[in-house]
N, C-alpha and C positions, 0 to 999 in steps of 0.2 A: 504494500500500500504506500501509494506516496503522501507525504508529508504535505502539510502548508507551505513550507518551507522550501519542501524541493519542486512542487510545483510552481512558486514562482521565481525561484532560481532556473527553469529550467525552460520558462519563458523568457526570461532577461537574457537568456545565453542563446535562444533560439532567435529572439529578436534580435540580435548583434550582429547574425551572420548576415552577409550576400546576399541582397537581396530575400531575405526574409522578409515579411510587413510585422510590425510590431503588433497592429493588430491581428493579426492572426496566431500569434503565438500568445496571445493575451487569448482570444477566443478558444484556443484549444486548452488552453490551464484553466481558465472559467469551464468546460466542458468536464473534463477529470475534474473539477474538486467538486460541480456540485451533482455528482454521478454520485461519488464519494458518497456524499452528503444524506445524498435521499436514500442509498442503500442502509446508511444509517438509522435512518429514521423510516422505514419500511413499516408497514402493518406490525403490531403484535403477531407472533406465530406462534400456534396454539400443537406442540407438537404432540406425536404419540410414546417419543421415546423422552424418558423424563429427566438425563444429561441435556437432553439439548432444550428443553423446555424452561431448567434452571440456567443455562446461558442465554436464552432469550432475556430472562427475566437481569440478569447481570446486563446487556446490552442497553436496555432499556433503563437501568440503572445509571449508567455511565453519561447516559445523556441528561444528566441533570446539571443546577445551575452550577457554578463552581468557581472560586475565587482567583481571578486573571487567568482563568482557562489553563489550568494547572492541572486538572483531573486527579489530584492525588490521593488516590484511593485505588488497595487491591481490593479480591473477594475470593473467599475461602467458602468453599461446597459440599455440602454434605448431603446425602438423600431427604432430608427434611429441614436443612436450615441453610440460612447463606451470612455469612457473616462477613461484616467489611471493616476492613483494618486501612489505617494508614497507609500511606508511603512517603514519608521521611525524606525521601530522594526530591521529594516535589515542593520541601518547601518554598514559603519565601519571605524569609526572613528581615528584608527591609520595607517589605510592605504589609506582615503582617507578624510583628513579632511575637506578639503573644500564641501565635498557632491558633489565634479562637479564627478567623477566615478558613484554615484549614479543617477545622472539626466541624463546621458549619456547614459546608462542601458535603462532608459523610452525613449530615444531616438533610441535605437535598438527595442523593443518593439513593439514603434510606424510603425518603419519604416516593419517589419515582419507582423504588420497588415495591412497593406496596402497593400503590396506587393500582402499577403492571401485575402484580397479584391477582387483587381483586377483581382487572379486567379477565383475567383467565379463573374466576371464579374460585379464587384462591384466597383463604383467609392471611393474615400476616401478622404477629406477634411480635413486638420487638421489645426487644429487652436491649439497656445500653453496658456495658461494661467497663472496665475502668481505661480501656485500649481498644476496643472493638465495640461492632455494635451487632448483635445476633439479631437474627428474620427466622422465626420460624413459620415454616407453610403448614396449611391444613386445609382443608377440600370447604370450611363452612362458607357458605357465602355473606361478601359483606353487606351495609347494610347504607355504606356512607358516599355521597360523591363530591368529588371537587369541583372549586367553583373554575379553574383556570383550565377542566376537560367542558367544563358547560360549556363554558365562553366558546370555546375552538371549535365545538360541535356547534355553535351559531354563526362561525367565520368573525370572532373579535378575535384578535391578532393581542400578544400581550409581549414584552418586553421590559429587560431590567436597565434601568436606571440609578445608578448605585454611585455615583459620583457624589453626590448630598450625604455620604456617610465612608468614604475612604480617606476623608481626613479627618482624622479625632477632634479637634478643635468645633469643626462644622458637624461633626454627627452628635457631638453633645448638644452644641444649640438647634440642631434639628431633632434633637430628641424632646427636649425641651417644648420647642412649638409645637409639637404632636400631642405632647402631656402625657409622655411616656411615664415619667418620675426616672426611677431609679434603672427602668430596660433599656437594653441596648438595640437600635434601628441598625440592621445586618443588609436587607434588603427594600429596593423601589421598585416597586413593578407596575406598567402601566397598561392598561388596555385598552383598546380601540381597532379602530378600521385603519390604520396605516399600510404604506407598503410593504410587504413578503422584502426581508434583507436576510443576506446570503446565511448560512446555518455556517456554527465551528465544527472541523471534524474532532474524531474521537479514535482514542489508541482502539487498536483489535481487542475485543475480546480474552481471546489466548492470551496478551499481556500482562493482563489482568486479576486474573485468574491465577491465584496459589497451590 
C-alpha cells in the first residue's frame, strides 16, 4: 500500500520528468489515494468466518478520530474480546505531552468498535484497564444509536474542528465559555451540508494487529 507520503513524492518526481504534465501526475496520485480511501471505508462486512469478522470490526476501529492522525493504537484478539493497547512509537510528545490526546485517540477507537459491533448485531462490553482497554463481544442486541450514524444516514456531513482547544491557554477559556467548570473540551465537531473533503488513509490492518 502506498503511503500519503509516497504518493505524493511520486507525483512531484513524475511531474519533473520530460514532458510529463504536472497535472496528470497530480491526477493519477488523486486517483491511488482516494481508491485507497474508499477501500477503507467500504461497507461493514458481515462475515461467516469469525477471524475475519473480528478484523473487520479492528478496521472499522482504526478509522476513528485521532490526535494529528497519529493512529496510535495496536489491537490484540481473542475469540470473544479485542483489546487495544497503545503504541508508544506514535507519540507526540510536543504536542501532546501529557499523553491525554493519545488515550483519547483509544477512546474514539473504542467507541467506532462498538458502535461497528452493534451494527453487526453484536453487543460490546468495555471494561478500561490501567494500559488497555478490553471489548468484549456477545450476540445480545443493542439497544442505542448514535447521533453522528443519524446525521450521515440523512447526508449531514460532520467534521472536527479542534483548533479552539490545541492550545491550553484557548481550550481553558473555551472551556470556560461553554460552562464546562472543571472538564476538559478534547473535541469540535460540526455538522452540516458542506463539501465531501478528501478522507486520511489508515495503516493495514495486519499492522495493527498483535
Amino acid at each position: 500500500m502506498l503511503s500519503r507520503r509516497e504518493i505524493i513524492r511520486n507525483a512531484v518526481f513524475y511531474a519533473g520528468l520530460p514532458g510529463v504534465a504536472i497535472s496528470s501526475a497530480a491526477c493519477a496520485a488523486d486517483q491511488g489515494y482516494g481508491a485507497r480511501a474508499r477501500v477503507l471505508r467500504s461497507p461493514l462486512h458481515e462475515s461467516a468466518e469469525h477471524e475475519v469478522l473480528l478484523q473487520e470490526l479492528v478496521r472499522c476501529a482504526t478509522l476513528a478520530a485521532n490526535g494529528h492522525n497519529t493512529q496510535p493504537w495496536k489491537f490484540g484478539l481473542t475469540p470473544d474480546t479485542i483489546s487495544i493497547r497503545p503504541d508508544l512509537s506514535r507519540r507526540t510528545p510536543v504536542v501532546d505531552p501529557d499523553e491525554h490526546h493519545l488515550w483519547v485517540s483509544l477512546g474514539c477507537a473504542t467507541e467506532n468498535l462498538v458502535v461497528a459491533a452493534a451494527a453487526l448485531g453484536k453487543h460490546a462490553d468495555v471494561a478500561f484497564g490501567p494500559q488497555e482497554v478490553h471489548v468484549a463481544l456477545d450476540n445480545a442486541a443493542p439497544e442505542r444509536k448514535r447521533f453522528a450514524l443519524a446525521a450521515t444516514a440523512l447526508g449531514v456531513r460532520n467534521a472536527f474542528v479542534n483548533q479552539p482547544v490545541e492550545v491550553p491557554a484557548v481550550r481553558t477559556q473555551f472551556a470556560q465559555w461553554l460552562g464546562l467548570g472543571s472538564w476538559r473540551p478534547d473535541l469540535v465537531v460540526r455538522f452540516g451540508r458542506g463539501p465531501q473533503l478528501p478522507y486520511s488513509l489508515r495503516r493495514p490492518v495486519a499492522d495493527v494487529i498483535v
